[in-house]
N, CA and C atoms as a LAMMPS dump frame, in Angstrom:
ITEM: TIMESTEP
0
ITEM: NUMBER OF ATOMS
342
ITEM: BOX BOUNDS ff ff ff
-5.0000000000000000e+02 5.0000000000000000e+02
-5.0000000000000000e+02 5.0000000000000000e+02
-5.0000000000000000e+02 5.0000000000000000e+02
ITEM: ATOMS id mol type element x y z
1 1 1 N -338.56 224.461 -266.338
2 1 2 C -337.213 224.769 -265.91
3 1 3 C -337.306 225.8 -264.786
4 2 1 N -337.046 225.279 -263.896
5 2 2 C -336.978 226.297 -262.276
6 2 3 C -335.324 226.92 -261.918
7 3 1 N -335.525 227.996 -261.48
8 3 2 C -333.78 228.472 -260.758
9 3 3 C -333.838 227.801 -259.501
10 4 1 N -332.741 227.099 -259.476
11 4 2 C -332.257 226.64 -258.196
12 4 3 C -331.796 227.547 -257.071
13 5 1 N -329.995 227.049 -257.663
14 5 2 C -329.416 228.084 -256.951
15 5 3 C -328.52 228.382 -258.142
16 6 1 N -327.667 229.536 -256.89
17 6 2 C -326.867 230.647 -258.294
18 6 3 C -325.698 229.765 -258.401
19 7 1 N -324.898 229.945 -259.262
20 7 2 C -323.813 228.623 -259.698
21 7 3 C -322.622 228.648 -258.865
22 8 1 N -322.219 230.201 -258.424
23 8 2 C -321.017 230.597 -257.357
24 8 3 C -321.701 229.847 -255.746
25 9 1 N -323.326 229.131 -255.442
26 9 2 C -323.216 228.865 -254.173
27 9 3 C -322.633 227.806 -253.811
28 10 1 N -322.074 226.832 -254.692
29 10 2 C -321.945 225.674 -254.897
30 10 3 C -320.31 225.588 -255.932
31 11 1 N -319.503 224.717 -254.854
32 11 2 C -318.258 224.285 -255.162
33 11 3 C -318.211 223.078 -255.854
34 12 1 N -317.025 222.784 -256.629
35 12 2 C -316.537 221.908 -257.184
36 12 3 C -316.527 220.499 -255.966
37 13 1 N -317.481 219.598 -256.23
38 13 2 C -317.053 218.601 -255.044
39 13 3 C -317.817 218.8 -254.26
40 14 1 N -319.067 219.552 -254.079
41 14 2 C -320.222 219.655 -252.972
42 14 3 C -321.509 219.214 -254.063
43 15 1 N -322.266 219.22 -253.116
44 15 2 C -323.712 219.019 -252.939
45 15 3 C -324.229 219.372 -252.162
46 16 1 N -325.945 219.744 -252.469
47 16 2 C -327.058 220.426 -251.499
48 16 3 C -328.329 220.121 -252.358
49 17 1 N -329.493 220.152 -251.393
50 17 2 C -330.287 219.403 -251.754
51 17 3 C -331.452 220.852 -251.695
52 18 1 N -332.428 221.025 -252.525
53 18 2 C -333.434 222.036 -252.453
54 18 3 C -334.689 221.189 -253.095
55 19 1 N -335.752 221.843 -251.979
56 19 2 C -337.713 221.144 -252.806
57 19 3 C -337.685 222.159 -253.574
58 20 1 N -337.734 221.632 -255.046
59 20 2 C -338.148 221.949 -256.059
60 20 3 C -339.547 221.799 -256.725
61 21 1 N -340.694 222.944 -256.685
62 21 2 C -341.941 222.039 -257.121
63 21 3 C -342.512 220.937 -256
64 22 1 N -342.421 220.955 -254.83
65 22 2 C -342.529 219.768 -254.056
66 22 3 C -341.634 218.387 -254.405
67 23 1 N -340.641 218.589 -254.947
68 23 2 C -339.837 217.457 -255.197
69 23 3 C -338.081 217.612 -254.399
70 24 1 N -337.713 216.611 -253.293
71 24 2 C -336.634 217.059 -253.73
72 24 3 C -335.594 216.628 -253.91
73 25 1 N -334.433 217.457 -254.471
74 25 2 C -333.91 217.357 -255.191
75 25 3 C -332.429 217.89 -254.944
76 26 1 N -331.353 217.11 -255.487
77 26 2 C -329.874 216.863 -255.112
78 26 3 C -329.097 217.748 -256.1
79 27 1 N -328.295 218.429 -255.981
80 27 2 C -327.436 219.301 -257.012
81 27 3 C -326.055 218.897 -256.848
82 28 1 N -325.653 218.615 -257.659
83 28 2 C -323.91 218.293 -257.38
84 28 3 C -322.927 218.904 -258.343
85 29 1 N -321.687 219.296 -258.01
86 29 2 C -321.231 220.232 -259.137
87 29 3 C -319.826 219.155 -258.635
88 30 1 N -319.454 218.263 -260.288
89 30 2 C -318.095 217.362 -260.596
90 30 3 C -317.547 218.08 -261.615
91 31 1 N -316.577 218.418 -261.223
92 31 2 C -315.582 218.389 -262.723
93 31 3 C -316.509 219.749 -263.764
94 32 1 N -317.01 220.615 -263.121
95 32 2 C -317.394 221.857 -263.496
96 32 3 C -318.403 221.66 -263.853
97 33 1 N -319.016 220.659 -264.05
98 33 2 C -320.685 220.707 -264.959
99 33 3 C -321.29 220.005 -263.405
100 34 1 N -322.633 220.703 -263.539
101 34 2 C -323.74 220.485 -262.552
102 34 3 C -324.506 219.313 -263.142
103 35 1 N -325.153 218.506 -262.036
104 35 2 C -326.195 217.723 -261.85
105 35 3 C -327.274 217.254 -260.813
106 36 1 N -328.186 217.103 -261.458
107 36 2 C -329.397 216.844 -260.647
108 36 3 C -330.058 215.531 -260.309
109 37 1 N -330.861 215.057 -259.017
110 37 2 C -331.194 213.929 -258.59
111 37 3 C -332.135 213.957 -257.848
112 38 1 N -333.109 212.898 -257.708
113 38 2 C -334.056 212.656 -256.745
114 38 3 C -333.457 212.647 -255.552
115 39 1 N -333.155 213.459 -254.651
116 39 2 C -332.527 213.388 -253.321
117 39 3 C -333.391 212.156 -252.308
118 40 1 N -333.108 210.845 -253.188
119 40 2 C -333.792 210.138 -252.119
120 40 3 C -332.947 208.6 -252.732
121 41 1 N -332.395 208.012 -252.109
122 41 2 C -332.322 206.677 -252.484
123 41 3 C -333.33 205.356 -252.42
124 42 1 N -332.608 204.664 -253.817
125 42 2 C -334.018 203.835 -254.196
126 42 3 C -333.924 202.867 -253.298
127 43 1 N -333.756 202.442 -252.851
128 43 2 C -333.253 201.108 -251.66
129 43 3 C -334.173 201.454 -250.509
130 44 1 N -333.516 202.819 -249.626
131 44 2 C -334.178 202.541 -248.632
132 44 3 C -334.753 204.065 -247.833
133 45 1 N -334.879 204.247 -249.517
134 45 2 C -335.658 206.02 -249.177
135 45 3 C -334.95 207.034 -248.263
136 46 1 N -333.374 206.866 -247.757
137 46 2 C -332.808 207.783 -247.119
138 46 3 C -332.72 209.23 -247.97
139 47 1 N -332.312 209.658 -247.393
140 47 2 C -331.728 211.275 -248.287
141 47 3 C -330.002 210.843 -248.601
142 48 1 N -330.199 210.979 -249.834
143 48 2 C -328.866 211.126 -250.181
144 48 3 C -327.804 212.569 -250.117
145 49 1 N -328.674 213.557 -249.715
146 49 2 C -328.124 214.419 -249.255
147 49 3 C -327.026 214.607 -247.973
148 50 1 N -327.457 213.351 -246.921
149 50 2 C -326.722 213.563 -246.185
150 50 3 C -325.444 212.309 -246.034
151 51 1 N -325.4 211.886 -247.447
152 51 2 C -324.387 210.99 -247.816
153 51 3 C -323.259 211.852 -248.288
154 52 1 N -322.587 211.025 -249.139
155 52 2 C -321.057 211.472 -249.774
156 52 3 C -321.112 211.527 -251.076
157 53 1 N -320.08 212.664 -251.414
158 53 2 C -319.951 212.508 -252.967
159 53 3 C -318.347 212.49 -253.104
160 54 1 N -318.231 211.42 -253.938
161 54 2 C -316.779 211.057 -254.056
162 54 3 C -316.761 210.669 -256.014
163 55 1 N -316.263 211.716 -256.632
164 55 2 C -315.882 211.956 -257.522
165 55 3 C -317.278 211.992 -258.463
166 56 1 N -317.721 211.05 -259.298
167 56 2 C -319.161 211.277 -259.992
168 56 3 C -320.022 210.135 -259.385
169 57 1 N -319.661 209.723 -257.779
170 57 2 C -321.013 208.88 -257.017
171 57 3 C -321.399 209.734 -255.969
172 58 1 N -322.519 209.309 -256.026
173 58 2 C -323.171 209.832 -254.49
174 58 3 C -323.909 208.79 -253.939
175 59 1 N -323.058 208.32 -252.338
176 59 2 C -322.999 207.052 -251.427
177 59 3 C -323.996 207.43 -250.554
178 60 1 N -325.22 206.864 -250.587
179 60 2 C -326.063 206.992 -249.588
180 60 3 C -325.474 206.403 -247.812
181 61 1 N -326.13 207.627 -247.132
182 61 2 C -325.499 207.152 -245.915
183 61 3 C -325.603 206.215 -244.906
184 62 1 N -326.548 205.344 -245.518
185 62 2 C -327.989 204.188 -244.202
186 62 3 C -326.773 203.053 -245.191
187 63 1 N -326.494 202.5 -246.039
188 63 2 C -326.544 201.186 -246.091
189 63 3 C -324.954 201.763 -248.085
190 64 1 N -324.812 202.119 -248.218
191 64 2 C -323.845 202.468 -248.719
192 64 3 C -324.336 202.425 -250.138
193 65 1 N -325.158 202.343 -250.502
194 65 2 C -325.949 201.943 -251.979
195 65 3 C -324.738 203.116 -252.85
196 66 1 N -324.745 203.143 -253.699
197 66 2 C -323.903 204.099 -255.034
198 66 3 C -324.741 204.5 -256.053
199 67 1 N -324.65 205.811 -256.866
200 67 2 C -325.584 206.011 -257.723
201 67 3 C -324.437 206.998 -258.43
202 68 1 N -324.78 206.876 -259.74
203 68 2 C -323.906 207.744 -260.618
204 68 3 C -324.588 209.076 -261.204
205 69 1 N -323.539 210.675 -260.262
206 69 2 C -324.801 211.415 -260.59
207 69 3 C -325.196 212.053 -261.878
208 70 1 N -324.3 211.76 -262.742
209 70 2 C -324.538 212.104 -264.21
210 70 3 C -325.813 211.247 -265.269
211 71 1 N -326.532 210.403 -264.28
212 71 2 C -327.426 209.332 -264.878
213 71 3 C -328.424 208.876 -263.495
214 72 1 N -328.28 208.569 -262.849
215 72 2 C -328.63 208.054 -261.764
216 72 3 C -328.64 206.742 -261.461
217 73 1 N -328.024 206.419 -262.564
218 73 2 C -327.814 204.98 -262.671
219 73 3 C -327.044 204.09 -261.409
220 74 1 N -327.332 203.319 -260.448
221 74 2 C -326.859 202.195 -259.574
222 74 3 C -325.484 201.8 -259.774
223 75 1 N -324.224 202.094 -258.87
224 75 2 C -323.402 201.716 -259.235
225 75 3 C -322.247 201.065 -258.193
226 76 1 N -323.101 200.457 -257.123
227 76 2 C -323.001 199.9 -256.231
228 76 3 C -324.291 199.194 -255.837
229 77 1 N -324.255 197.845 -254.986
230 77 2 C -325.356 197.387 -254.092
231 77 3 C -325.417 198.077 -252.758
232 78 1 N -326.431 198.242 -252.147
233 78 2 C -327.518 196.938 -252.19
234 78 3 C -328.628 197.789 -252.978
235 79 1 N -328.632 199.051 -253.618
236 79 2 C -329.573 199.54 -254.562
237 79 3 C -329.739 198.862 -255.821
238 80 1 N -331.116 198.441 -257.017
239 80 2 C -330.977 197.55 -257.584
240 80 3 C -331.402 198.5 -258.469
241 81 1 N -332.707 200.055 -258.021
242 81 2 C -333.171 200.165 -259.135
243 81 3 C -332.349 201.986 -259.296
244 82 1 N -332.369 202.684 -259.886
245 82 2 C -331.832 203.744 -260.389
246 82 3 C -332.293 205.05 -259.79
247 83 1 N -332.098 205.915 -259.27
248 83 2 C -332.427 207.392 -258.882
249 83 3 C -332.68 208.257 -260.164
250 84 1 N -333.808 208.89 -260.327
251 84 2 C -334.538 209.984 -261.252
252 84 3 C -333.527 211 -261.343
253 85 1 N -332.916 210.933 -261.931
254 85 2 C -332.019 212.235 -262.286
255 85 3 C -332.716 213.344 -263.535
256 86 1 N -332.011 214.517 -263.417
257 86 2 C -332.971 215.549 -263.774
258 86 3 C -332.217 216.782 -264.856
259 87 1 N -332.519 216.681 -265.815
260 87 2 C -331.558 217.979 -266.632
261 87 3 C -331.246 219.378 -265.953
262 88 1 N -330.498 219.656 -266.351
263 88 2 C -329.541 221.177 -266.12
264 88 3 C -329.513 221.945 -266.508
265 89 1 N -329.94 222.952 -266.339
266 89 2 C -329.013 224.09 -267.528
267 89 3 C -328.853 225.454 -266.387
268 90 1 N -327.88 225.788 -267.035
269 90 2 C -326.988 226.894 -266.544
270 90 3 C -327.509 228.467 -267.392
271 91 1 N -328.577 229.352 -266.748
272 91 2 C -328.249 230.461 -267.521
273 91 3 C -328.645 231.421 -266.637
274 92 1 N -328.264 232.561 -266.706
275 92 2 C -328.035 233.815 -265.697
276 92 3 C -327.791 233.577 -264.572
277 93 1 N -326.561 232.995 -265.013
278 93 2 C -325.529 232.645 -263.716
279 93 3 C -326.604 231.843 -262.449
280 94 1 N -327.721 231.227 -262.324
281 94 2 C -328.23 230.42 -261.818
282 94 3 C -327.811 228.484 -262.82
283 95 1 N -328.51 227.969 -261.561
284 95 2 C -328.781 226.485 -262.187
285 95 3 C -330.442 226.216 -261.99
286 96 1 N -330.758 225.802 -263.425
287 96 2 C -331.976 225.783 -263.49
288 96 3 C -332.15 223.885 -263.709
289 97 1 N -333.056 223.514 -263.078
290 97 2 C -333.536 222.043 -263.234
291 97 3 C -334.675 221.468 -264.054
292 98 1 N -334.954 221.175 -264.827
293 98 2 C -336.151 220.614 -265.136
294 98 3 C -336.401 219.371 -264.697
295 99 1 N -337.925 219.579 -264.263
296 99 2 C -338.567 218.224 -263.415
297 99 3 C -339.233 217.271 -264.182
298 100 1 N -339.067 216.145 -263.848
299 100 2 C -339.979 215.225 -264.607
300 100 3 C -340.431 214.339 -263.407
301 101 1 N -341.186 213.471 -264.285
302 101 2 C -341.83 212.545 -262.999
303 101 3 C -340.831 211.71 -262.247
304 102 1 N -341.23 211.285 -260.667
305 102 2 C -339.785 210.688 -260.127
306 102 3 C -340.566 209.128 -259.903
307 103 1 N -339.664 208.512 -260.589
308 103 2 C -339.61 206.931 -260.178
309 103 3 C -339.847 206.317 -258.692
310 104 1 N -341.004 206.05 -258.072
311 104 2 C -340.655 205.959 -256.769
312 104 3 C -341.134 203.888 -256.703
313 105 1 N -341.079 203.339 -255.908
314 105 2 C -341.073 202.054 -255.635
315 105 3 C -342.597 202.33 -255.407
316 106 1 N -344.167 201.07 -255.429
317 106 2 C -345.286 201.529 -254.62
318 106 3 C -345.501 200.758 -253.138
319 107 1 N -345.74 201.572 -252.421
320 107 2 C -345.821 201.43 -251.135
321 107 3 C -346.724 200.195 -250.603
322 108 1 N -346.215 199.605 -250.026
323 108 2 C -346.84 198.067 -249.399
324 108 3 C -348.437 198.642 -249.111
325 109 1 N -349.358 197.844 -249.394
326 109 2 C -350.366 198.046 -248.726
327 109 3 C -350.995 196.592 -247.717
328 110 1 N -351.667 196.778 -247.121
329 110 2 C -352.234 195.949 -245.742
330 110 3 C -353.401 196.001 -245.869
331 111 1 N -353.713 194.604 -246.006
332 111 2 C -355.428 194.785 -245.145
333 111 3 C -355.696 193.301 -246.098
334 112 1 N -357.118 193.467 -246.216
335 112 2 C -357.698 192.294 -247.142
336 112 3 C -356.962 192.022 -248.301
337 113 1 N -356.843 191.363 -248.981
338 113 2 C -356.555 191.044 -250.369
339 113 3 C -357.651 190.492 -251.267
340 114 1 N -358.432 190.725 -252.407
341 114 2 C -359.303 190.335 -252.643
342 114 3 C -358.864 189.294 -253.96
C-alpha cells in the first residue's frame, strides 16, 4: 500500500494519473469514494489519463473504448478485454493504492517461427 496523493488534491469528478512503483496509474474520485486503474487502455495502449471521466466511466481518448472505474471492467467497444484496477484506501488524509500485477496484452513478436 503506497500514498498517492492527499485526498483534498483531487475533486469530485477529476482524475490524475501518478507512476506508482513503476506502474502507472489513474485515480478518480465519483460520488466521494476514490478509485484506481492501470492508466493505460486495453485496446490500444493510450493513456486514459488524457481521456474523460463522465460519471463512473473513463473514455479513452484515441478510439472511445469505456471502462468502468470501480472494476475496470469494459463498458463500451472497441475495448474487449478489462483495465487492472487497483484497491484504495483512504488513511491520513492521503489515498493509498495497492499494486498488483497489471494485465497487459503480449507483444507481437517477428522473426523466424520455429
Amino acid at each position: 500500500m503506497k500514498p498517492v496523493i492527499r485526498i483534498s488534491e483531487l475533486d469530485e469528478g477529476q482524475m490524475c494519473a501518478h507512476t506508482v512503483e513503476g506502474v502507472d496509474v489513474l485515480i478518480c474520485q465519483v460520488e466521494g469514494n476514490f478509485y484506481a486503474l492501470h492508466n493505460q487502455c486495453s485496446h490500444a495502449r493510450q493513456k486514459l489519463s488524457q481521456g474523460r471521466l463522465r460519471g463512473f466511466e473513463v473514455i479513452c481518448p484515441l478510439h472511445g473504448a469505456r471502462f468502468d472505474v470501480r472494476s475496470g471492467e469494459v463498458t463500451s467497444a472497441p475495448a474487449a478485454r478489462p483495465v487492472t484496477s487497483f484497491p484504495v484506501t483512504l488513511e491520513g488524509g492521503k489515498v493509498h493504492v495497492t499494486l498488483k500485477q497489471v494485465d497487459q496484452p503480449a507483444r507481437p513478436q517477428f522473426g523466424p517461427l520455429n
